[in-house]
C-alpha positions, 0 to 999 in steps of 0.5 A: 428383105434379108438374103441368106448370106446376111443371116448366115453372117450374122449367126456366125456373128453371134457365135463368135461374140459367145465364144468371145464372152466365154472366153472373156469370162475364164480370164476375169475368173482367172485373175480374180483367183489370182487376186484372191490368192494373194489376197490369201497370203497377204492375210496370213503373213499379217496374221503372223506378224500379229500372233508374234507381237501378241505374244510379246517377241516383238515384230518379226522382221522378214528377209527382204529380197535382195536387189540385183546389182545394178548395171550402167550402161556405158555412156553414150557420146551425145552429138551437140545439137545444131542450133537454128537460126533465131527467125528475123524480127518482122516488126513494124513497117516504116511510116509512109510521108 
């Protein structure tokens, strides 16, 4: 027989899988927006690339970002590692006469 306390474990068991599955929901809802839209804009700017070539202006070129410069870090002096004994060679034990 089930007890009390396992049934009431498992309700709120159940109510917290809903609530994870809601949740879960809002989020791939909220990154499929997110894909749409850029989708969206990504659509459009072609659409503009294409509506200037059709009339003949010729690819318009966008500006691209400019890089950040880029910062070196100072070089680390690096300790030369210590090298390991080579292991002895076992080979073959001597012939008994």
């Amino acid at each position: 027989m089930t007890t009390s306390y396992k049934i009431e474990a498992v309700k709120e068991l159940r109510a917290q899988k809903k609530l994870d599955r809601e949740a879960e929901a809002e989020a791939l809802s909220a990154q499929n927006a997110e894909v749409a839209k850029a989708h969206a804009e990504n659509l459009a700017r072609i659409a503009k690339k294409e509506a200037s070539i059709a009339s003949g202006a010729g690819p318009v070129s966008e500006p691209e970002p400019e890089a950040e410069p880029e910062v070196k870090p100072e070089p680390v002096a690096e300790k030369p590692a210590a090298k390991k004994a080579a292991p002895k060679k076992k080979g073959r034990p001597a012939k008994k006469s």
